[in-house]
C-alpha positions as CSV (number, residue, x, y, z in Angstrom):
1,X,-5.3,-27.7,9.8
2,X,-6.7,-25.3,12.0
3,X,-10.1,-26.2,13.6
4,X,-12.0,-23.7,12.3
5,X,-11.0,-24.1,9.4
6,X,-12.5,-27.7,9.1
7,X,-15.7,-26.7,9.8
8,X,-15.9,-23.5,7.9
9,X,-15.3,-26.2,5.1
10,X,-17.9,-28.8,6.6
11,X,-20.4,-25.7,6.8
12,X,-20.1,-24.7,3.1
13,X,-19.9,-29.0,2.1
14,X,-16.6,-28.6,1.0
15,X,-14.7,-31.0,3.4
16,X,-15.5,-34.3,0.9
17,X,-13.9,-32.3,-2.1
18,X,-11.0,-30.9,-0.4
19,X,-7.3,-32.4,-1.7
20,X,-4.9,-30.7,0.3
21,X,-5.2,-26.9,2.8
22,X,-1.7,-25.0,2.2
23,X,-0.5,-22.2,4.2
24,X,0.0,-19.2,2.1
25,X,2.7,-16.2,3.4
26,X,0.3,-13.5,5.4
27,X,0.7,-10.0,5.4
28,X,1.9,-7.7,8.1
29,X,-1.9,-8.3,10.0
30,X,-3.0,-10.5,12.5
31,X,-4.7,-12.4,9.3
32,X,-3.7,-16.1,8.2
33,X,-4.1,-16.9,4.8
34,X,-4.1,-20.7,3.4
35,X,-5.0,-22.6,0.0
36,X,-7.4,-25.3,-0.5
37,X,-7.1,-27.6,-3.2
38,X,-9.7,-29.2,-4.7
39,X,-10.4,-33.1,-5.9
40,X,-12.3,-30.9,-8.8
41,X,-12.3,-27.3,-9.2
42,X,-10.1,-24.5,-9.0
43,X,-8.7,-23.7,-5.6
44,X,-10.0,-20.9,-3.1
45,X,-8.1,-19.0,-0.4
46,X,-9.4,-18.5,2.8
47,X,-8.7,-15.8,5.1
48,X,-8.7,-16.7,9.0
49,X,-9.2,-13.6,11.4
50,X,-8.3,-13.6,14.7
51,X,-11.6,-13.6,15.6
52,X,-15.5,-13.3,14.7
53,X,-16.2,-11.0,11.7
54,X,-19.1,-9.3,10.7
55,X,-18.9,-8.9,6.8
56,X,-21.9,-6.4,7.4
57,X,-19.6,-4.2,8.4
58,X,-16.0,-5.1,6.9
59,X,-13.9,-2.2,5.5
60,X,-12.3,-5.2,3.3
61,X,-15.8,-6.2,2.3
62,X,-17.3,-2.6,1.8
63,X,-14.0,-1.5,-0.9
64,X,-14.3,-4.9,-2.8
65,X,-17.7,-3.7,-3.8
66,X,-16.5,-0.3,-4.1
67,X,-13.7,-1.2,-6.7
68,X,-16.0,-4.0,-8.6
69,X,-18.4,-0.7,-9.4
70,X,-15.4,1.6,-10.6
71,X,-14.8,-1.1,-12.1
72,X,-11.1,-2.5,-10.9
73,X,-9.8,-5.9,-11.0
74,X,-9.9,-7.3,-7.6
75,X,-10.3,-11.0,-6.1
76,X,-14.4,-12.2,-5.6
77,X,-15.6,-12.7,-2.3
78,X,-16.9,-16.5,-2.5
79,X,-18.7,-17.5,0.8
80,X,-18.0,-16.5,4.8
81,X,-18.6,-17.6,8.0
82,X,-19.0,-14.5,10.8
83,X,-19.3,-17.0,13.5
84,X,-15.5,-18.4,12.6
85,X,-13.8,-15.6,11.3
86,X,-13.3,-17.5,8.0
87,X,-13.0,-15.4,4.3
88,X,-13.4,-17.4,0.9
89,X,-12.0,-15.4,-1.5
90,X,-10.9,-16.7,-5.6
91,X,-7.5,-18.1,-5.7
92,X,-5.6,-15.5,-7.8
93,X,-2.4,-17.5,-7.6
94,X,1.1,-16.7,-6.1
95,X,2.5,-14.0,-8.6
96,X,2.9,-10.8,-7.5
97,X,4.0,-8.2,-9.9
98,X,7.4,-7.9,-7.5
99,X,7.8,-11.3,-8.3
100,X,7.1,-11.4,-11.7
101,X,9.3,-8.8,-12.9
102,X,12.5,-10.4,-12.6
103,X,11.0,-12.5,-15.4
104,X,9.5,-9.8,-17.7
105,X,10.8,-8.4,-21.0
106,X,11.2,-4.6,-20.8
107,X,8.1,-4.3,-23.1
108,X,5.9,-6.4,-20.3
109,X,7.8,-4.4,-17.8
110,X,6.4,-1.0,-19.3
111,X,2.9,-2.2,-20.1
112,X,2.4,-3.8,-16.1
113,X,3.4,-0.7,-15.0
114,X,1.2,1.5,-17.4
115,X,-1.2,-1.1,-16.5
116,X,-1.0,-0.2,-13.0
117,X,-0.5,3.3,-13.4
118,X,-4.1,3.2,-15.3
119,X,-5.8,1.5,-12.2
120,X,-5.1,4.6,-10.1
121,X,-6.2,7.1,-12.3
122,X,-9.4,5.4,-12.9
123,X,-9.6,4.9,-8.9
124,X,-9.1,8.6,-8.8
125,X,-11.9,9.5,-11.4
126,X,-14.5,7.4,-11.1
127,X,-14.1,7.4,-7.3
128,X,-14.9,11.2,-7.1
129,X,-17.9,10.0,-9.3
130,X,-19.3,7.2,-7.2
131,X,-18.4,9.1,-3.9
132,X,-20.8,8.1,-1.6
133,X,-20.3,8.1,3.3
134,X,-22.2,4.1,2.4
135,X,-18.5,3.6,1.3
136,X,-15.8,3.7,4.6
137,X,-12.8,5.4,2.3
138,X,-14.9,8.0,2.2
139,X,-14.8,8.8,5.6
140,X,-11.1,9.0,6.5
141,X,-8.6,10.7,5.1
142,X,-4.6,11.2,5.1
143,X,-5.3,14.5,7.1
144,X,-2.6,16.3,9.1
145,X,-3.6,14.1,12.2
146,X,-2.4,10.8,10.1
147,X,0.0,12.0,8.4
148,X,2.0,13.3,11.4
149,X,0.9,10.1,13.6
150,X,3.1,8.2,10.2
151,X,6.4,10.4,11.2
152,X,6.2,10.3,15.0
153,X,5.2,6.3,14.4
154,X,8.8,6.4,11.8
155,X,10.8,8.9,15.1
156,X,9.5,6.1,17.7
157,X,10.2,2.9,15.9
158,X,12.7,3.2,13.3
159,X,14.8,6.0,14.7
160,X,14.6,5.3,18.6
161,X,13.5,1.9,18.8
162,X,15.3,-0.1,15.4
163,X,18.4,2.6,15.4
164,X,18.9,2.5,19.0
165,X,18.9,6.3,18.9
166,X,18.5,8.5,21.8
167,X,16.7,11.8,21.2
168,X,17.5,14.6,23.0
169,X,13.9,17.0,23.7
170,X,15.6,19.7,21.3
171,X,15.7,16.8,18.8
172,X,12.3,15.3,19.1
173,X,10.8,19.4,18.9
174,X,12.8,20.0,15.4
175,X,11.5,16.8,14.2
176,X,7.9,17.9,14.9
177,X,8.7,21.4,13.2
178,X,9.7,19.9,10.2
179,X,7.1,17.6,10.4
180,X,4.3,20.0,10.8
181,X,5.7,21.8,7.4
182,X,5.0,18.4,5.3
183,X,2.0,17.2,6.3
184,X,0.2,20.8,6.6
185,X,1.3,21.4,2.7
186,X,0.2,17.5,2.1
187,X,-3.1,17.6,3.9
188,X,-4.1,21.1,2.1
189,X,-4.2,18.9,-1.6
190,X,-7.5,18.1,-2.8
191,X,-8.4,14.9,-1.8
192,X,-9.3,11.9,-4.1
193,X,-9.6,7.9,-3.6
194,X,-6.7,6.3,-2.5
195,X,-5.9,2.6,-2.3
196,X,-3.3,3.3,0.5
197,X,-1.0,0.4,0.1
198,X,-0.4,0.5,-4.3
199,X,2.8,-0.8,-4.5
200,X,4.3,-4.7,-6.3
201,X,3.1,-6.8,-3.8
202,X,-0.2,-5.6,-3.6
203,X,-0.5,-6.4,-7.4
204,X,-1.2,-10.1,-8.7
205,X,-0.7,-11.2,-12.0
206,X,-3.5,-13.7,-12.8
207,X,-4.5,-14.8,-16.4
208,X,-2.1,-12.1,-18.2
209,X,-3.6,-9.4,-15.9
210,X,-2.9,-7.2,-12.9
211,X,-5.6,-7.7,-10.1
212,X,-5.7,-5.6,-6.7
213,X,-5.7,-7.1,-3.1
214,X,-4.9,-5.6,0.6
215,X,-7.0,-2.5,-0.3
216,X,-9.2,-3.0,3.0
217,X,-7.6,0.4,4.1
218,X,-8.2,2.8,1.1
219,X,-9.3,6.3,2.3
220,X,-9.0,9.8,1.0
221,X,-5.8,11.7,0.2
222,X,-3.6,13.2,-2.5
223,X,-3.6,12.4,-5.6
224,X,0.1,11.8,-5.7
225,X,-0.2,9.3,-2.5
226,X,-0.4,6.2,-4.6
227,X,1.6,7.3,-7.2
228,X,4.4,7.7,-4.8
229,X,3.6,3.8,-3.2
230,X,3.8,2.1,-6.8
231,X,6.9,4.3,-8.5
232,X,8.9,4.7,-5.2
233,X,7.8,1.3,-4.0
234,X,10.9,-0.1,-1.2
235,X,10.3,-3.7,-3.0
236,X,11.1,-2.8,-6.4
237,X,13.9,-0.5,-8.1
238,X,12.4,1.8,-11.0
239,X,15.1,3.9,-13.3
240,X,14.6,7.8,-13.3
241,X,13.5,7.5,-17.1
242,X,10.7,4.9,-16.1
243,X,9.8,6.7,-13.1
244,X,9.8,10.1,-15.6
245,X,7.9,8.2,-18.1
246,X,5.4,6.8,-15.6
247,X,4.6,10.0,-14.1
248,X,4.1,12.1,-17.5
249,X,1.6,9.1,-18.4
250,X,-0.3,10.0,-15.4
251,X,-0.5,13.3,-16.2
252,X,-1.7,12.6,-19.7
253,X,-4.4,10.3,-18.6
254,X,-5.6,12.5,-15.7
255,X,-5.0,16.1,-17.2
256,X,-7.2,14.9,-20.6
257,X,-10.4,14.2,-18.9
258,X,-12.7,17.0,-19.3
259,X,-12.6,19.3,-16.3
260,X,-8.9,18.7,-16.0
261,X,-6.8,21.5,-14.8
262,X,-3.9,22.3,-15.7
263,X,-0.6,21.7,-14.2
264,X,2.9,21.7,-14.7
265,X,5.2,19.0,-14.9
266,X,7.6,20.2,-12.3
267,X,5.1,21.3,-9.6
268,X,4.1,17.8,-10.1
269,X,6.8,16.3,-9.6
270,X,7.4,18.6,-6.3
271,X,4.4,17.5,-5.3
272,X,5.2,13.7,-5.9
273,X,8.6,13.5,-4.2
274,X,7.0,15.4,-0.8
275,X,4.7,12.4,-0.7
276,X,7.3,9.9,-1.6
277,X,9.1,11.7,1.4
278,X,6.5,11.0,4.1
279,X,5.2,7.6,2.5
280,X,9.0,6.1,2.4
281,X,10.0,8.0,6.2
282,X,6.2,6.1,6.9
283,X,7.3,2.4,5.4
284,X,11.0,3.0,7.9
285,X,8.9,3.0,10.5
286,X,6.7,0.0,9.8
287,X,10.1,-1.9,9.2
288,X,11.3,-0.9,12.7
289,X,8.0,-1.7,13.8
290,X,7.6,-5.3,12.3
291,X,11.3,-6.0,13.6
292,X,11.7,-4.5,17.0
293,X,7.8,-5.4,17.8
294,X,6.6,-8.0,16.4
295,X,10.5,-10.0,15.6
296,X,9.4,-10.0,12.3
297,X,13.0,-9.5,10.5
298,X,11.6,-10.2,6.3
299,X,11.5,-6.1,6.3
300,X,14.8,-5.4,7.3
301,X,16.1,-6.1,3.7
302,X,14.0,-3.4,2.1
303,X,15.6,-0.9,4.2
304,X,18.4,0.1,2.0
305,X,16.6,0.8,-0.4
306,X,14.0,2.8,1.3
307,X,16.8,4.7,2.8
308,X,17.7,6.0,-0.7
309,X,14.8,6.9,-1.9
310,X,14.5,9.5,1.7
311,X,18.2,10.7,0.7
312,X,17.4,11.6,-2.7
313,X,14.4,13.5,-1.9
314,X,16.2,15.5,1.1
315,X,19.3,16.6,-1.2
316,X,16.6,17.6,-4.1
317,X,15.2,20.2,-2.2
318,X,17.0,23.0,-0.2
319,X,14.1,23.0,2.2
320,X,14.6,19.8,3.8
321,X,18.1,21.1,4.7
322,X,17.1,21.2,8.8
323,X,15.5,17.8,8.2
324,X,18.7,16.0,6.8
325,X,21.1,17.0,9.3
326,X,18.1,15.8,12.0
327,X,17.9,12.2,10.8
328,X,22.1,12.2,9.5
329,X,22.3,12.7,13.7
330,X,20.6,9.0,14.1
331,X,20.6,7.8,10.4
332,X,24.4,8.1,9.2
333,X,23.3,6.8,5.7
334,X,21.2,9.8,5.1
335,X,24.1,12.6,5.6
């Protein structure tokens, strides 16, 4: 066990109680995660930063109380230690809704995923209601800065760097042309709340429900941004009729609260596959990046799918003609 962690557990007089410390599967950050189990008690997990932490100041921190006002499911925050970079956060267990599907009836299926499709309208509303600058996600935003940084991050390290391709300067200007048209359109959207990672493995299922983790870098953008990460998600395959269904349920919830505008189904969905264009081009990118970088390979499976989702969305629309004979130069599968 790592040092610290022994006496973040000494610190809090855990040590004596303590059965066995189990390594839990980390995310794509420099984070470590592990287990304890007790003698008596349920278990915690504790999060091990690279190095000191200031929970003063934590984005993580700062959104869990955020989401507990809206209010959203989402793991407590047990005890810390600044001085070791050490996290206790409630044990929600190892079942992610990607996981738990495969087990699901198509009733439980549905419900998860209304479920889920609730949480982000709710984050949507009652975030524009408790909008506050205390709160970081309301101080960054998917604006045409980020949202182009995504694409040339997805140019440099999924098509150069994981595809091997070699861009000519004509090449790399009409990617930043067509760029320029989708995040300019996607940036102009009024902005709500956004989790910024809302897809299966991000959701837990603990005690029959759906609980919300890795949402340290939430921020403001359209409302279709985490719509697009759940229903277009590269871990999961969704049917067009659940993906229809999902989407009209959105609008249902969202277009009857008081206020609501109106809007029609198919700008919508126009809307919805844009994003889904940029947030699945985004997640190539992070694959290449995980792989080529950091020798990371666990992400290379989720590219085939990913890679579908881009080639629907560029033979939907007419527009993204230029943009599909682009990436078909370095990206055969999308022709």
């Amino acid at each position: 066990m790592d040092d610290r962690l022994t006496r973040y557990l000494e610190q809090h007089g855990l040590i004596a109680r303590v059965q066995q410390v189990v390594p839990l599967t980390g995310d794509a950050s420099d984070r470590k995660y592990f287990r304890v189990l007790f003698k008596d008690g349920p278990p915690v997990v504790l999060a091990l930063h690279a190095g000191p932490i200031d929970v003063d100041v934590m984005a993580f921190v700062a959104v869990a109380r955020l989401l507990a006002e809206v209010p959203l499911p989402v793991p407590a925050i047990l005890h810390h230690s600044n001085q070791l970079g050490v996290l206790g956060l409630e044990d929600l267990g190892d079942v992610t809704l990607q996981a738990h599907l495969g087990a699901a009836s198509r009733a439980e299926h549905a419900a998860l995923y209304r479920q889920a499709v609730g949480f982000i309208a709710t984050l949507q509303q009652r975030g524009a209601e408790l909008a506050s600058d205390a709160y970081p996600p309301y101080r960054v935003a998917f604006d045409v800065e980020k949202l182009g940084w995504e694409l040339e991050f997805f140019v440099k390290h999924y098509v150069m760097a994981y595809r091997g391709a070699n861009l000519s300067p004509a090449a790399r200007d009409g990617f930043r042309r067509e760029w320029a048209g989708i995040v300019d359109e996607l940036a102009s959207e009024p902005r709500v709340l956004c989790h910024r990672d809302f897809h299966s493995r991000n959701l837990m299922l603990h005690d029959g429900s759906l609980y919300i983790i890795d949402f340290q870098d939430a921020r403001m953008g359209p409302e279709t941004y985490d719509l697009a990460s759940l229903l277009r998600d590269s871990y999961v395959d969704l049917t067009p009729s659940q993906v229809d269904e999902l989407l009209a349920y959105f609008l249902a919830l969202t277009r009857s609260q008081p206020g609501a505008g109106h809007v029609e189904a198919a700008e919508f969905r126009r809307r919805f596959d844009l994003m889904t264009l940029q947030r699945n081009l985004k997640a190539l990118g992070t694959f290449g990046y995980q792989t080529t970088a950091r020798g990371n390979t666990v992400y290379i499976q989720y590219i085939p799918r990913t890679l579908s989702y881009v080639k629907a969305n560029l033979g939907r629309y007419a527009r993204f003609g230029r943009l599909q004979d682009l990436l078909a130069d370095a990206v055969p599968e999308l022709r």
